[in-house]
mmCIF file of the N, C-alpha and C atoms, coordinates in Angstrom:
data_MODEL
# 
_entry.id   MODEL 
# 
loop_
_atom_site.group_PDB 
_atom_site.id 
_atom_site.type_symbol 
_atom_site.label_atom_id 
_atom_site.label_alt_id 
_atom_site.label_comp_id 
_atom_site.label_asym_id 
_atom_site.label_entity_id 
_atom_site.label_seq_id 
_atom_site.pdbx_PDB_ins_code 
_atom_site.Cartn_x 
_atom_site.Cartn_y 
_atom_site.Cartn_z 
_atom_site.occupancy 
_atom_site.B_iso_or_equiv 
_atom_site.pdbx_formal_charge 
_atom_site.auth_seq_id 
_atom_site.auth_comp_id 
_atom_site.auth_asym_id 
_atom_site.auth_atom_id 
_atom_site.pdbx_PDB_model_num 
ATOM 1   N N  . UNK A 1 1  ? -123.854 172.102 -122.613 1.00 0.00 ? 1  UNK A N  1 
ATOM 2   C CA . UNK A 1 1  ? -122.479 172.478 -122.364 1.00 0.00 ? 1  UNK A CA 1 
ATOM 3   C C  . UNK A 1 1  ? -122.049 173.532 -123.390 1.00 0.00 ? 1  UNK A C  1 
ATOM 4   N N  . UNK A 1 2  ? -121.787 174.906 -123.065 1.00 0.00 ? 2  UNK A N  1 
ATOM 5   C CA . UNK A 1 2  ? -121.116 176.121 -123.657 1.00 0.00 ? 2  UNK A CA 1 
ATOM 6   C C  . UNK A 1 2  ? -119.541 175.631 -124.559 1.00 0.00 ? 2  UNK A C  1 
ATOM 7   N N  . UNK A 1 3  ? -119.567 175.749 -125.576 1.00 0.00 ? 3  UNK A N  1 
ATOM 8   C CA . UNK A 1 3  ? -117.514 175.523 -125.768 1.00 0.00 ? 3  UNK A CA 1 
ATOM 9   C C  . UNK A 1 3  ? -117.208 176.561 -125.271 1.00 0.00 ? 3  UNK A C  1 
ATOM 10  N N  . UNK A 1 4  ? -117.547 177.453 -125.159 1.00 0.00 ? 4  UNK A N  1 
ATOM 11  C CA . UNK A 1 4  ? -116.145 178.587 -125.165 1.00 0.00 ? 4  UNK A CA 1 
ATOM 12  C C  . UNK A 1 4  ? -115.853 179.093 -123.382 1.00 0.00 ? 4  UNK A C  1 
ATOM 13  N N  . UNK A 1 5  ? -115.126 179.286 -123.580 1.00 0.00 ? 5  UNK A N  1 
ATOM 14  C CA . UNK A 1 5  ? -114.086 179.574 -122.030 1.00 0.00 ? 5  UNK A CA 1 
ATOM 15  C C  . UNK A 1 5  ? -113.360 181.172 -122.380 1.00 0.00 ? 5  UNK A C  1 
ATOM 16  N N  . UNK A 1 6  ? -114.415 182.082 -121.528 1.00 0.00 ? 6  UNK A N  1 
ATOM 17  C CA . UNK A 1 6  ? -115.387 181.926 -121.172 1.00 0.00 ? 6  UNK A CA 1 
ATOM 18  C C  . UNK A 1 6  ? -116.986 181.826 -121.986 1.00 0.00 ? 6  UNK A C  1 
ATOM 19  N N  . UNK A 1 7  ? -117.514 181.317 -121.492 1.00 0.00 ? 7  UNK A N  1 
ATOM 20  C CA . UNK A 1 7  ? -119.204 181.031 -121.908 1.00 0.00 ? 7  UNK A CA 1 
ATOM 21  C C  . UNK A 1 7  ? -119.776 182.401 -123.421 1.00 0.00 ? 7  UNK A C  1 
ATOM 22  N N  . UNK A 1 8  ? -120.076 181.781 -124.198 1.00 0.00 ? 8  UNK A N  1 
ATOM 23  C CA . UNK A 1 8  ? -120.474 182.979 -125.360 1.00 0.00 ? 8  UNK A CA 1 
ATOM 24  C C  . UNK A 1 8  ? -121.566 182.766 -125.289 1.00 0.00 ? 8  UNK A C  1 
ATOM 25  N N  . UNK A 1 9  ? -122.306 183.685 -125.636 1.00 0.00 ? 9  UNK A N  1 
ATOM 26  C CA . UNK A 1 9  ? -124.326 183.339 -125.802 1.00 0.00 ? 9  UNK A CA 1 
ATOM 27  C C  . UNK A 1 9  ? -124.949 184.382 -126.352 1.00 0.00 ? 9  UNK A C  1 
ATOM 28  N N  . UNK A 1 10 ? -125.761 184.085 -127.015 1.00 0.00 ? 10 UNK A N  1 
ATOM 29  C CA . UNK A 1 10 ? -126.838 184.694 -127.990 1.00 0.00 ? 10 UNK A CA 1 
ATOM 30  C C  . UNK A 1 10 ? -127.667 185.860 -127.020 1.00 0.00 ? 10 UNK A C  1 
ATOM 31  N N  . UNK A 1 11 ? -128.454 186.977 -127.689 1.00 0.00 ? 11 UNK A N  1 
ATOM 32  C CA . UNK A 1 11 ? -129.600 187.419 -126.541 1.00 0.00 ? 11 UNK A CA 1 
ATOM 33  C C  . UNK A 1 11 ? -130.552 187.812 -127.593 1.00 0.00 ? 11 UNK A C  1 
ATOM 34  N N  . UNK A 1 12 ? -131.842 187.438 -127.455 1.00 0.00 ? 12 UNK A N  1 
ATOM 35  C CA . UNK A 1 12 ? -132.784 187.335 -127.986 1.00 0.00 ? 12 UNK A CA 1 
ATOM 36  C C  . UNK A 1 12 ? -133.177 186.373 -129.136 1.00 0.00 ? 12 UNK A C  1 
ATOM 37  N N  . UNK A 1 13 ? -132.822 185.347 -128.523 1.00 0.00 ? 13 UNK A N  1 
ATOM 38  C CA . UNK A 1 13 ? -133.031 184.144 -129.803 1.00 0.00 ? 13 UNK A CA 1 
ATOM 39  C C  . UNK A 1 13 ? -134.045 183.029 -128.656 1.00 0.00 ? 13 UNK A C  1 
ATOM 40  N N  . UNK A 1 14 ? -134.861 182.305 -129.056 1.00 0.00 ? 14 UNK A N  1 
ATOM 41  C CA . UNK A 1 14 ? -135.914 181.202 -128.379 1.00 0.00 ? 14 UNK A CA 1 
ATOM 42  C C  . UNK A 1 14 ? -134.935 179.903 -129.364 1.00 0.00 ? 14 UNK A C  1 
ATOM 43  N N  . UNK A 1 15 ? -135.266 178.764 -128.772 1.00 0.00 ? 15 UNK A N  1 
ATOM 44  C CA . UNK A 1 15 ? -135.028 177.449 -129.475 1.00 0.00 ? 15 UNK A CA 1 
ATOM 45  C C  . UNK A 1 15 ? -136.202 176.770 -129.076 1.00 0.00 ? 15 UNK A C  1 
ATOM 46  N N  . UNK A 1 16 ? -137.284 176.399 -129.704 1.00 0.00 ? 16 UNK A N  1 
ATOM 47  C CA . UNK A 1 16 ? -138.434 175.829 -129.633 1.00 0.00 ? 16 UNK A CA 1 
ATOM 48  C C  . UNK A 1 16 ? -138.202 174.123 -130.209 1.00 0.00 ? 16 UNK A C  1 
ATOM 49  N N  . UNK A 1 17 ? -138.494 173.108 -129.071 1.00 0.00 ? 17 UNK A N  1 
ATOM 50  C CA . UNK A 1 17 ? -138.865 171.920 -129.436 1.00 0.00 ? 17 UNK A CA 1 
ATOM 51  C C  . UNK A 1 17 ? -139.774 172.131 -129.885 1.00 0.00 ? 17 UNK A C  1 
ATOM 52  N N  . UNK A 1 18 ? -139.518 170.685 -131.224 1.00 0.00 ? 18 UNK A N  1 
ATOM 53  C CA . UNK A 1 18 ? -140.710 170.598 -132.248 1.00 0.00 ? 18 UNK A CA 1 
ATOM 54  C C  . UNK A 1 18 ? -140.199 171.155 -133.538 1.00 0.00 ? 18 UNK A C  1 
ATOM 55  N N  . UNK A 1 19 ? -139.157 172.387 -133.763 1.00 0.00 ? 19 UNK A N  1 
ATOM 56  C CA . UNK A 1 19 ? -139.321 172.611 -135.013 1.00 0.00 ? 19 UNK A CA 1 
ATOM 57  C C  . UNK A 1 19 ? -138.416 172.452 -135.769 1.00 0.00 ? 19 UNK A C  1 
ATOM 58  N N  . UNK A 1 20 ? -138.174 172.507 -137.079 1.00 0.00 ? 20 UNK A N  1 
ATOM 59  C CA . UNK A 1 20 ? -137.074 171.737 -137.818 1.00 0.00 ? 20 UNK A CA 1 
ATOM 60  C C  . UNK A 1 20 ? -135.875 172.158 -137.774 1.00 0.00 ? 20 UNK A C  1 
ATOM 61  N N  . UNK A 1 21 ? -135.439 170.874 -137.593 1.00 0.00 ? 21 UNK A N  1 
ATOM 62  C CA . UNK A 1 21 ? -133.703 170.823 -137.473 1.00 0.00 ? 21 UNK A CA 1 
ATOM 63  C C  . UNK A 1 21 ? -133.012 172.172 -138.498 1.00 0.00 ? 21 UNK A C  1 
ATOM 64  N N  . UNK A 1 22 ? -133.394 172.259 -139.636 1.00 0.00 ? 22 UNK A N  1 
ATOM 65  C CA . UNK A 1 22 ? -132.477 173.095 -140.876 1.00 0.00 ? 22 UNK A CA 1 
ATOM 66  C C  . UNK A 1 22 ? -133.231 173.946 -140.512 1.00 0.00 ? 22 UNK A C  1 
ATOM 67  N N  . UNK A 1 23 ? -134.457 174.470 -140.018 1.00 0.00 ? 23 UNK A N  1 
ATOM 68  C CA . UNK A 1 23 ? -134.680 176.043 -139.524 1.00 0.00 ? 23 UNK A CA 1 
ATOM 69  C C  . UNK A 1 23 ? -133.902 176.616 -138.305 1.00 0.00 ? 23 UNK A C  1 
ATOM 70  N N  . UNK A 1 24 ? -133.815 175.752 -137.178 1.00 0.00 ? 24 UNK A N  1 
ATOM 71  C CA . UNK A 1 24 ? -133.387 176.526 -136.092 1.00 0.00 ? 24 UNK A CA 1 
ATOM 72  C C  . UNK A 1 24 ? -131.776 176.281 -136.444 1.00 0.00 ? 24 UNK A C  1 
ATOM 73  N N  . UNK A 1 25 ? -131.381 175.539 -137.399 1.00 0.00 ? 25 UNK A N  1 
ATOM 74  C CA . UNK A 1 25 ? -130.012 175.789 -137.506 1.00 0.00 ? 25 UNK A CA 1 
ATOM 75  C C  . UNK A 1 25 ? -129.696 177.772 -138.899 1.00 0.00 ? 25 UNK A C  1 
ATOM 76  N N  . UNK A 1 26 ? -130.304 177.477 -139.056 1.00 0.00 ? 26 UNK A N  1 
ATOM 77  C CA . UNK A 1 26 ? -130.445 178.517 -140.117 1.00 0.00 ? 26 UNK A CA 1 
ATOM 78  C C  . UNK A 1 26 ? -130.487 179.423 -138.958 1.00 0.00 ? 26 UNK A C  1 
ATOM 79  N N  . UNK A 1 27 ? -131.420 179.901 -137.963 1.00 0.00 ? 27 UNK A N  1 
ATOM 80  C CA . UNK A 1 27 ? -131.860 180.556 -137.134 1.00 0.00 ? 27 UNK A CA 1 
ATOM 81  C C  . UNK A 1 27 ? -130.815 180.909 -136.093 1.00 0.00 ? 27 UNK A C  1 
ATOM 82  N N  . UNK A 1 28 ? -130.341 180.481 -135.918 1.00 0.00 ? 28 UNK A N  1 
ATOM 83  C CA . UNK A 1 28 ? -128.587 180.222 -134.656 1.00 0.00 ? 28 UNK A CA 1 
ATOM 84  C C  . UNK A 1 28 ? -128.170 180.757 -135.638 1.00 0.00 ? 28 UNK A C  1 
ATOM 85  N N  . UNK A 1 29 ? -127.637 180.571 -137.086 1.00 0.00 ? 29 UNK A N  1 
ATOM 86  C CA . UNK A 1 29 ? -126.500 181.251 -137.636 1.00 0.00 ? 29 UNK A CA 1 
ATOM 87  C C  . UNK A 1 29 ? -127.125 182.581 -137.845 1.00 0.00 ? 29 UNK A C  1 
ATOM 88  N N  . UNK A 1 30 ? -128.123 183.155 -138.595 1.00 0.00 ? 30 UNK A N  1 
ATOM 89  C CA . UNK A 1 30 ? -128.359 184.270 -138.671 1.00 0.00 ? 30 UNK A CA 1 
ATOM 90  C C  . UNK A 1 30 ? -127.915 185.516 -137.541 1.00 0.00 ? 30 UNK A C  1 
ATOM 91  N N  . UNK A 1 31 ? -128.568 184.561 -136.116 1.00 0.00 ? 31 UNK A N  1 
ATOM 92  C CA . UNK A 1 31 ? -128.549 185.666 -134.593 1.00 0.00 ? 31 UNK A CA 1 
ATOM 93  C C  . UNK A 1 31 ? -127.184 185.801 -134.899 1.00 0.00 ? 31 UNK A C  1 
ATOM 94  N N  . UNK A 1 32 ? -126.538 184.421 -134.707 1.00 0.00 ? 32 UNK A N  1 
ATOM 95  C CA . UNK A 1 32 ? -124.870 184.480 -134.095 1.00 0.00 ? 32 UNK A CA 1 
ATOM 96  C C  . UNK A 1 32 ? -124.125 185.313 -135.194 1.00 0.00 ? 32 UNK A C  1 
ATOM 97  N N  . UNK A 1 33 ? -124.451 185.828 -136.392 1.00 0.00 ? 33 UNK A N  1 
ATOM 98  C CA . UNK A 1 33 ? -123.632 186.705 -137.523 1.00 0.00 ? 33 UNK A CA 1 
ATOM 99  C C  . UNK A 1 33 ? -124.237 187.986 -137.093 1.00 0.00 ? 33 UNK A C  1 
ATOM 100 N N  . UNK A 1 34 ? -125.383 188.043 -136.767 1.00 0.00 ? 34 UNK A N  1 
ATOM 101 C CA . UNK A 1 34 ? -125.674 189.263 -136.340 1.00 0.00 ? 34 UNK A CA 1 
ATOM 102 C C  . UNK A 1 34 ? -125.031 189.995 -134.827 1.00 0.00 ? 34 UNK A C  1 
ATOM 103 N N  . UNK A 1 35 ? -124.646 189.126 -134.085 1.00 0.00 ? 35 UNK A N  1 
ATOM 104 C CA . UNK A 1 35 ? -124.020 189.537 -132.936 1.00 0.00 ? 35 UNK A CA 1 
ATOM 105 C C  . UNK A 1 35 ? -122.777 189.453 -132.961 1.00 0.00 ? 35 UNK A C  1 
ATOM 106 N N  . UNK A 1 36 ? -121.914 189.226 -133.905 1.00 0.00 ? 36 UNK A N  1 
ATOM 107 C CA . UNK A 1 36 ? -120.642 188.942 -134.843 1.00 0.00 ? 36 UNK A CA 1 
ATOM 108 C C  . UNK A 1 36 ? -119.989 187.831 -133.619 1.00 0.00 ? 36 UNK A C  1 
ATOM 109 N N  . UNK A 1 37 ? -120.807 187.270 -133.664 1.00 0.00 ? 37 UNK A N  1 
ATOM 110 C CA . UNK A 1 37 ? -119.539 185.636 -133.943 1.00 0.00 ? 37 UNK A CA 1 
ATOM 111 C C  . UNK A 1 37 ? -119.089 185.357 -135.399 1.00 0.00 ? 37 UNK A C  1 
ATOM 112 N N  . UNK A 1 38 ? -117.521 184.740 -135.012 1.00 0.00 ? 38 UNK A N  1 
ATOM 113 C CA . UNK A 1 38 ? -116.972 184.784 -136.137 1.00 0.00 ? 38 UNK A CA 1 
ATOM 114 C C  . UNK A 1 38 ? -117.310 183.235 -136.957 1.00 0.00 ? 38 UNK A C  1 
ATOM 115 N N  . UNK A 1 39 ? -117.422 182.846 -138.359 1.00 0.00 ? 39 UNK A N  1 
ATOM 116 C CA . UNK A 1 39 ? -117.391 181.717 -138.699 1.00 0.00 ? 39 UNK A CA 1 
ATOM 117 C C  . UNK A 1 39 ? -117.234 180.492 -138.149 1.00 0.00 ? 39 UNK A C  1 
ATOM 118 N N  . UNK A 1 40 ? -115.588 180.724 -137.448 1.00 0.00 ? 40 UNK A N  1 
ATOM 119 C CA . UNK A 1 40 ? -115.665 179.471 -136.823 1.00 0.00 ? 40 UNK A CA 1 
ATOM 120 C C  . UNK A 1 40 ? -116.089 179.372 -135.372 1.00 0.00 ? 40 UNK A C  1 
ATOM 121 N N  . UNK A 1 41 ? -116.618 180.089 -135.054 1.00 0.00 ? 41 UNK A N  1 
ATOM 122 C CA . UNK A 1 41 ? -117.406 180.389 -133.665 1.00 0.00 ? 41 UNK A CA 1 
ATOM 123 C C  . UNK A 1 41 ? -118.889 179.497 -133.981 1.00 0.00 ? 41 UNK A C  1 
ATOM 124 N N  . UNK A 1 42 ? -119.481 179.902 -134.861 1.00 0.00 ? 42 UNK A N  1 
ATOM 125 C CA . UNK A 1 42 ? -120.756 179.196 -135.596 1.00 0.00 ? 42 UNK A CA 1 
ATOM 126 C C  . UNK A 1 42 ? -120.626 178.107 -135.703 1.00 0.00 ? 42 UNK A C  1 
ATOM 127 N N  . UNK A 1 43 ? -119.568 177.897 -136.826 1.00 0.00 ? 43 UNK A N  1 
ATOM 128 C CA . UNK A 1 43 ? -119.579 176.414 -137.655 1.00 0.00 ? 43 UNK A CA 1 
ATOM 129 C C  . UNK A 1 43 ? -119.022 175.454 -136.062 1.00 0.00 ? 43 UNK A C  1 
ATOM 130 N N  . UNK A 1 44 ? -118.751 175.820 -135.427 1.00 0.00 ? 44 UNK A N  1 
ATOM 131 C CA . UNK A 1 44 ? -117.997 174.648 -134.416 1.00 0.00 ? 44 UNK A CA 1 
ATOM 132 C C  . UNK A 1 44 ? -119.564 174.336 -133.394 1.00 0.00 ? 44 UNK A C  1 
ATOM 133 N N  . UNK A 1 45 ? -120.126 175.604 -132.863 1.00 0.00 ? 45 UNK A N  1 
ATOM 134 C CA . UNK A 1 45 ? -121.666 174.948 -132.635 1.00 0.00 ? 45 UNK A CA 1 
ATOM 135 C C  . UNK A 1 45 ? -122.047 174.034 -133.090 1.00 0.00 ? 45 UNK A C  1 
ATOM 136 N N  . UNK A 1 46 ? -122.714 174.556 -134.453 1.00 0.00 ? 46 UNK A N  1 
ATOM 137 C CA . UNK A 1 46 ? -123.247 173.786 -135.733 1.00 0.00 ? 46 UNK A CA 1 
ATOM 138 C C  . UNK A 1 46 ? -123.172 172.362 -135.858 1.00 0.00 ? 46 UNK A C  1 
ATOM 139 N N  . UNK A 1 47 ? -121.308 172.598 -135.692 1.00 0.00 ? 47 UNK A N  1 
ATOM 140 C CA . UNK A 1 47 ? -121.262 171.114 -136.096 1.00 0.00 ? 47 UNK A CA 1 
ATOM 141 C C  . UNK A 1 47 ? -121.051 170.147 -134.891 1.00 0.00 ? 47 UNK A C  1 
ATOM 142 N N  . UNK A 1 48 ? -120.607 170.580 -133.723 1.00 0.00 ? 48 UNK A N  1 
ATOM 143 C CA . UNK A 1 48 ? -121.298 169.920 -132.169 1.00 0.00 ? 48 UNK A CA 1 
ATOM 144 C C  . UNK A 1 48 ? -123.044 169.847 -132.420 1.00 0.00 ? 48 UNK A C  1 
ATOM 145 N N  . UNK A 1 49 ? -123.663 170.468 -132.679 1.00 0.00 ? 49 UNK A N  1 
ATOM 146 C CA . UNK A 1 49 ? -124.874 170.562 -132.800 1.00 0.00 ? 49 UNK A CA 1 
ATOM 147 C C  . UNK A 1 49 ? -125.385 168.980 -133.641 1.00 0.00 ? 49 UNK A C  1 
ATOM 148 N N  . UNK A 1 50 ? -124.874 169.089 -134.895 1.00 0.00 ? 50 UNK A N  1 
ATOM 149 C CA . UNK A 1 50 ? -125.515 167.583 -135.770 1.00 0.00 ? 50 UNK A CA 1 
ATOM 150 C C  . UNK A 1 50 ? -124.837 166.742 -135.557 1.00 0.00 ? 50 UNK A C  1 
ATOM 151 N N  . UNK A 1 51 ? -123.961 166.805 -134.553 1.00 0.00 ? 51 UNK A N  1 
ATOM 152 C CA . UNK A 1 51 ? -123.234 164.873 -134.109 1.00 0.00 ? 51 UNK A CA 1 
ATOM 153 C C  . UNK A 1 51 ? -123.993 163.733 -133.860 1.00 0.00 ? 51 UNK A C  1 
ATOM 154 N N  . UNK A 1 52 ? -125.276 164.698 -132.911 1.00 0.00 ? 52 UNK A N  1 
ATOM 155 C CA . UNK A 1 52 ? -126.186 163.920 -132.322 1.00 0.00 ? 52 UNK A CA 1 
ATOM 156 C C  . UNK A 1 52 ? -127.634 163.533 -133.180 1.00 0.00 ? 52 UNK A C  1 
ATOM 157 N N  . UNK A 1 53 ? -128.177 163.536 -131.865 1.00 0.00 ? 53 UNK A N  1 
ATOM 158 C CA . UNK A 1 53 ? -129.555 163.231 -132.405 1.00 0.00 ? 53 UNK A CA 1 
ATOM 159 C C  . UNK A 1 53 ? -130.236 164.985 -132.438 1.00 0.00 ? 53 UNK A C  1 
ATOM 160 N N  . UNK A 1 54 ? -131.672 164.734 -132.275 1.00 0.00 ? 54 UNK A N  1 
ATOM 161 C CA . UNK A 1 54 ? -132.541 165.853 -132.520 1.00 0.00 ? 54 UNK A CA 1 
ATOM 162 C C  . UNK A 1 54 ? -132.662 166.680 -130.900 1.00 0.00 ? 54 UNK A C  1 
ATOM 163 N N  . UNK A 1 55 ? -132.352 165.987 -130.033 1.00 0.00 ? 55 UNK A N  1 
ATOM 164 C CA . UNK A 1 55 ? -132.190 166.512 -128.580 1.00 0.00 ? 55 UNK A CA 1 
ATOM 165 C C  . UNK A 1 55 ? -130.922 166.982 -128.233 1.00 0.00 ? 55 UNK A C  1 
ATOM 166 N N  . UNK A 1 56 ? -129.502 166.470 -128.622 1.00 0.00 ? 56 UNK A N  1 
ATOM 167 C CA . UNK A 1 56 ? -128.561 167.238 -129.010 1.00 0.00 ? 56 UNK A CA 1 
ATOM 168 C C  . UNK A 1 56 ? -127.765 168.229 -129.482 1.00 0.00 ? 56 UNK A C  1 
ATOM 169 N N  . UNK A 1 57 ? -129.044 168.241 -130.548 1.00 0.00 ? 57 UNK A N  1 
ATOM 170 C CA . UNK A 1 57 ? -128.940 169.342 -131.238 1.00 0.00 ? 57 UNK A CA 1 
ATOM 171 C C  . UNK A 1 57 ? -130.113 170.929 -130.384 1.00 0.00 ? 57 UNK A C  1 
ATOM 172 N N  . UNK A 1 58 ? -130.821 170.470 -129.940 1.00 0.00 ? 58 UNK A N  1 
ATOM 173 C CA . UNK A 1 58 ? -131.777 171.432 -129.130 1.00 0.00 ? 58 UNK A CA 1 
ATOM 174 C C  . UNK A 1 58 ? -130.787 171.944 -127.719 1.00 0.00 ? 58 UNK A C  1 
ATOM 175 N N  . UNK A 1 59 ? -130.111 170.820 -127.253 1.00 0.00 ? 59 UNK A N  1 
ATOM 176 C CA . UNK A 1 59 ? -129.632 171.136 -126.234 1.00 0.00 ? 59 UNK A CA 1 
ATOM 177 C C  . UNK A 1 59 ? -127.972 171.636 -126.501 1.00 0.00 ? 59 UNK A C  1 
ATOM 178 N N  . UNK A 1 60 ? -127.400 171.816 -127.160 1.00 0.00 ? 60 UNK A N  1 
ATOM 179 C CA . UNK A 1 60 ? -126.192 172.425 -128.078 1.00 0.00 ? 60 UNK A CA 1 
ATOM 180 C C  . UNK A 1 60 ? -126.600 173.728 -128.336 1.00 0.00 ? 60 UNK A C  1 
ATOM 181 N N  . UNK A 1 61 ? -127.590 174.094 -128.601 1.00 0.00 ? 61 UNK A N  1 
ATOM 182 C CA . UNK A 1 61 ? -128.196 175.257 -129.042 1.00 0.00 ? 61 UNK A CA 1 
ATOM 183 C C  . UNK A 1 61 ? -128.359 176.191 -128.048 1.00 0.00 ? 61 UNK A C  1 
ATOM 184 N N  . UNK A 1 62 ? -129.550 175.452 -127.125 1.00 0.00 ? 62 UNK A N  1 
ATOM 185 C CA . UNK A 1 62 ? -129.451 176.326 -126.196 1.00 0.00 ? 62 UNK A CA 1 
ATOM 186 C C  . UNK A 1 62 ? -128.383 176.786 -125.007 1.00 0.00 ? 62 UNK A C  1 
ATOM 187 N N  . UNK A 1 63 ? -127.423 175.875 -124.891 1.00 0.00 ? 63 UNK A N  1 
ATOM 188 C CA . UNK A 1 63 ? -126.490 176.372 -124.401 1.00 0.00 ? 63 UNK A CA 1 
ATOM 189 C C  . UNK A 1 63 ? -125.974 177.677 -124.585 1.00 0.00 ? 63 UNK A C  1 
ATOM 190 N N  . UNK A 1 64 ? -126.041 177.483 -126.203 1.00 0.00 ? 64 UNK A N  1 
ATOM 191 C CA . UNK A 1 64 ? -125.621 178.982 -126.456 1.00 0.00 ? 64 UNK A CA 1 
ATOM 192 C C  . UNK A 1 64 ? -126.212 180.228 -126.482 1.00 0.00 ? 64 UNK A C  1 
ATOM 193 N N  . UNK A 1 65 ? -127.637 180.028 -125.717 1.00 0.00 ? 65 UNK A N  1 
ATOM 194 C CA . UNK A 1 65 ? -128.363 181.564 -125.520 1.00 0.00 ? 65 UNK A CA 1 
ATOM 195 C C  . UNK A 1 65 ? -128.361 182.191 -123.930 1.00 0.00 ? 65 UNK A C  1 
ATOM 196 N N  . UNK A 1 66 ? -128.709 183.297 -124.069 1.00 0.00 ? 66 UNK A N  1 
ATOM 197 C CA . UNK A 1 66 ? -128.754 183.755 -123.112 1.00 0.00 ? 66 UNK A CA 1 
ATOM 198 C C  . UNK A 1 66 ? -130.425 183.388 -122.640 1.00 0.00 ? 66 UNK A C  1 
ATOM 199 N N  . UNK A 1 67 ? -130.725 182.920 -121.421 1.00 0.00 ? 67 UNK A N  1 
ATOM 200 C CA . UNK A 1 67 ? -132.013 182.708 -121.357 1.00 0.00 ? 67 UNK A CA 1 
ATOM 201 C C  . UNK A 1 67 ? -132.498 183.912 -120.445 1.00 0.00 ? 67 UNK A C  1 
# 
């Protein structure tokens, strides 16, 4: 599920099951500053992102790319 209305998304970022939680979060913020989302554009992912578990967080993520 996207937050934003309308839909925001990354382009050229992968989210690979399997790899660590604090890399692909590191990895989302880097793209998303580089495509200027603003702070709290990030941090509100982010932190939808670690509510959950480790599939939550994969699937939070990818919401936000362009596939």
């Amino acid at each position: 599920m996207n937050l934003f209305n309308p839909p925001k998304l990354l382009n050229g970022l992968q989210i690979r099951f399997g790899e660590n939680p604090m890399a692909l979060l590191a990895l989302f913020t880097g793209h998303a500053s580089k495509q200027q989302w603003s702070e709290q554009e990030i941090e509100n992912v982010l932190r939808t992102a670690k509510k959950g578990n480790y599939m939550n967080l994969i699937k939070t993520l990818r919401a936000h790319i362009h596939h």
